[in-house]
C-alpha positions as CSV (number, residue, x, y, z in Angstrom):
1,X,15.8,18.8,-9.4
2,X,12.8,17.2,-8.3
3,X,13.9,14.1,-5.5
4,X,11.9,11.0,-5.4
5,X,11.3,8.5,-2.7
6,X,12.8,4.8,-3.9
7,X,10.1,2.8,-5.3
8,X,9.3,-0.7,-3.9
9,X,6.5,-1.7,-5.5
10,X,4.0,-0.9,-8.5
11,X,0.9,-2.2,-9.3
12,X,-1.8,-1.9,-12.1
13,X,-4.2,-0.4,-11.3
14,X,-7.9,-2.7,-11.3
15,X,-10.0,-0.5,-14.0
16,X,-8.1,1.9,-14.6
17,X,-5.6,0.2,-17.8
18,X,-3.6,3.5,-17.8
19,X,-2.9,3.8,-14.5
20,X,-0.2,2.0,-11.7
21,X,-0.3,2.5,-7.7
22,X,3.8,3.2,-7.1
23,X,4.7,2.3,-3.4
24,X,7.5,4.0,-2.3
25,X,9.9,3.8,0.6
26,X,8.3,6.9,2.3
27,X,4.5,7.7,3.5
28,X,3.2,8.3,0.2
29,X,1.4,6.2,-2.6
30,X,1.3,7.6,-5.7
31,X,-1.1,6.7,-8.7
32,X,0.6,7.4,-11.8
33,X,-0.5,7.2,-15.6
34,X,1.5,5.4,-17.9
35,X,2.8,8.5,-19.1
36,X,4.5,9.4,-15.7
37,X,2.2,12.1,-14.6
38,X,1.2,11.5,-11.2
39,X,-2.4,11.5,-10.8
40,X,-2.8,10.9,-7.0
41,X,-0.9,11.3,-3.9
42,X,-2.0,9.3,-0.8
43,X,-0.4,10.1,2.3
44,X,-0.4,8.2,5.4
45,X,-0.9,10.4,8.7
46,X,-0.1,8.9,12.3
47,X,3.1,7.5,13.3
48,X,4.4,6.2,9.9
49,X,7.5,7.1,8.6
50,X,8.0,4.3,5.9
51,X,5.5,2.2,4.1
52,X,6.8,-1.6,3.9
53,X,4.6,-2.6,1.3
54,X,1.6,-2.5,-0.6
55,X,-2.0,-4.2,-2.5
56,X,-4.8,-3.3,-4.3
57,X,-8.3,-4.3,-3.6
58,X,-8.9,-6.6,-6.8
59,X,-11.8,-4.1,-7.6
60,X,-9.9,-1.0,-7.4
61,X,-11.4,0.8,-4.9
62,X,-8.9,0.2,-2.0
63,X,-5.2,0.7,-1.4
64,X,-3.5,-0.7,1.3
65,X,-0.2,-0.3,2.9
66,X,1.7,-1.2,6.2
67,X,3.8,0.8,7.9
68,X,6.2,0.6,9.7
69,X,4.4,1.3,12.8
70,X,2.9,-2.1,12.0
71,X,-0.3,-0.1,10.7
72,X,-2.3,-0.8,7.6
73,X,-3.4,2.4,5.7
74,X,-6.8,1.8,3.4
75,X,-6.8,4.5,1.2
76,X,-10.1,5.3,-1.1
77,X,-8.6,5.5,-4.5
78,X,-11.8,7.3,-5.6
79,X,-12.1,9.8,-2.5
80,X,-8.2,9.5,-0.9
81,X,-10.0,9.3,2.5
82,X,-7.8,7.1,5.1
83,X,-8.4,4.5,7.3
84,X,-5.6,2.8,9.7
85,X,-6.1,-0.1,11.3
86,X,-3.4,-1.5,13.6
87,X,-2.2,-4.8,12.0
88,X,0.0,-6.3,14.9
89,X,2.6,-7.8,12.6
90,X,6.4,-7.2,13.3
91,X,6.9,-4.4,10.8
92,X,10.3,-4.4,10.5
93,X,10.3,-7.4,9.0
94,X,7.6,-6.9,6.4
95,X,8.9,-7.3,3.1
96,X,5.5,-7.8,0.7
97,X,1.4,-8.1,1.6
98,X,-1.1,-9.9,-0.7
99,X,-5.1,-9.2,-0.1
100,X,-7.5,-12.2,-0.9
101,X,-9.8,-11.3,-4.1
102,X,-13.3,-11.0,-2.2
103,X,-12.7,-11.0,1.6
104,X,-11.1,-8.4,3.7
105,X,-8.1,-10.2,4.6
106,X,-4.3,-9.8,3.9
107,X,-1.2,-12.0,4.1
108,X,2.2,-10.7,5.0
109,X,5.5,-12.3,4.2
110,X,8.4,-11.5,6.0
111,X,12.5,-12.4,6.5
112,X,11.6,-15.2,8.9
113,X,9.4,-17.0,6.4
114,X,6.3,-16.6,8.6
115,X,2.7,-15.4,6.6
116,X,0.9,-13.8,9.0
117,X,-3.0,-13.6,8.2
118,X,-5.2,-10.1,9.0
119,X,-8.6,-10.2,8.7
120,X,-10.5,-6.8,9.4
């Protein structure tokens, strides 16, 4: 059968009201419909071997990950073009991001309680 990465995070999808981002504990993003067809892969390139966690641009048009190689993947939901930027945050310890609703910056929280801010 079919084996599927764990799942650590979903998300609706801004827009689209049939439609989640899943985060999974792997380099892939998936956007699936509500009917579990998958309508979207998104696959981080580089050095990543696990994406931590996930957000969505309130608009829709972004997806973001960090890895951990402590690099955040923007992904064009529309085009699934990638950009990485490194995001100098202990990735290890990543457990969940958060992106602010108009500017391009992300929070981070982690096991030791610290938020680190990113601002691109």
């Amino acid at each position: 059968g079919l084996l599927a990465p764990a799942a650590h995070g979903i998300v609706a999808l801004p827009g689209a009201p049939s439609d989640f981002v899943v985060f999974t504990k792997s380099a892939s993003v998936y956007i699936v419909t509500t009917g579990g067809a998958v309508r979207r892969t998104f696959t981080a390139t580089g050095a990543c071997k696990e994406l931590l966690a996930g957000a969505v641009t309130p608009n829709g048009r972004y997806i973001m990950a960090v890895s951990s190689s402590s690099t955040v993947h923007y992904f064009d939901a529309d085009t699934g073009a990638e950009q990485t930027v490194e995001a100098k945050v202990p990735g290890a310890e990543i457990l969940g991001m958060a992106v602010h609703p108009k500017l391009n910056i992300a929070a981070f929280f982690s096991r030791d309680r610290h938020i680190p801010i990113w601002t691109a």
